[in-house]
C-alpha positions in Angstrom: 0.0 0.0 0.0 1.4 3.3 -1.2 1.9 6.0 1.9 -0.2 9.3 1.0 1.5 12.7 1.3 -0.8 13.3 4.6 0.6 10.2 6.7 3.5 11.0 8.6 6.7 9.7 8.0 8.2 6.7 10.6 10.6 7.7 13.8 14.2 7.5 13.2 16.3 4.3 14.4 18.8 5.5 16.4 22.2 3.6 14.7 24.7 2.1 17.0 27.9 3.9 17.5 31.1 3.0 15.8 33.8 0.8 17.5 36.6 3.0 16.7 39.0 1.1 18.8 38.4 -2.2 17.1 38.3 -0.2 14.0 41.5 0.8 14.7 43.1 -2.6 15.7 41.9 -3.8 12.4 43.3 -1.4 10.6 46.9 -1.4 12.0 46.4 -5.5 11.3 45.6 -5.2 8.2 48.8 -2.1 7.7 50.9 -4.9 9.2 50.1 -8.0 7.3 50.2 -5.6 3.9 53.9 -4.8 5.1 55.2 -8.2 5.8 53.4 -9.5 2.5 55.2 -6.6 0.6 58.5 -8.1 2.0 58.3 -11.2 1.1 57.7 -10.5 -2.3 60.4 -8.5 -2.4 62.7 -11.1 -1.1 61.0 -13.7 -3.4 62.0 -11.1 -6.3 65.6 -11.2 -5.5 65.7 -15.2 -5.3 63.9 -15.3 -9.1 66.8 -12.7 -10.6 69.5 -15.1 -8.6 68.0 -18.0 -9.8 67.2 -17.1 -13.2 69.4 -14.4 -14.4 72.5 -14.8 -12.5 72.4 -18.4 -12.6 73.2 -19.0 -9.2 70.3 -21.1 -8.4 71.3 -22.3 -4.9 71.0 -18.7 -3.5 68.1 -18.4 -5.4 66.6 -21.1 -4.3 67.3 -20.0 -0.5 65.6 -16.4 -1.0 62.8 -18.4 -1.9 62.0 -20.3 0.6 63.1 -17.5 3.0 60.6 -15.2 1.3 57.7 -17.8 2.5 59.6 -18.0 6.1 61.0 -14.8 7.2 57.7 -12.6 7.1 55.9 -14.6 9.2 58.4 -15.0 11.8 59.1 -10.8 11.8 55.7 -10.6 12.1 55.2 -12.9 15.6 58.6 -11.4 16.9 57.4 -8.0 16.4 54.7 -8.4 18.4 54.4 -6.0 21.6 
């Protein structure tokens, strides 16, 4: 049923506040893990170029696997 222009309009809901300080802890999480993912990739970068360009596939292969290994582990140990 259609409201007429004579019926008056509903009350308000009154919305919930925002939870800025889990907002916040989110945020900085998500900061963090963008970090840590950006430095792996960079590591994992350096491995492919030693392993594919400067034929020295040993080291490459070890920047690899680090780049899978050492973000995660900066990431625990920097916790506060």
């Amino acid at each position: 049923m259609a409201a007429s222009k004579h019926e008056p309009l509903p009350p308000l809901r009154e919305e919930s506040p925002m939870d800025y300080a889990q907002h916040e802890a989110t945020y900085s999480g998500f900061v963090t893990v963008t970090k840590y993912t950006i430095l792996g990739i960079a590591i994992m970068m350096v491995g492919l170029y030693f392993a594919i360009i400067a034929d020295q596939p040993v080291l490459g292969l070890v920047l690899i696997l680090a780049s899978f290994v050492v973000p995660p582990i900066m990431g625990i140990l920097s916790k506060k």
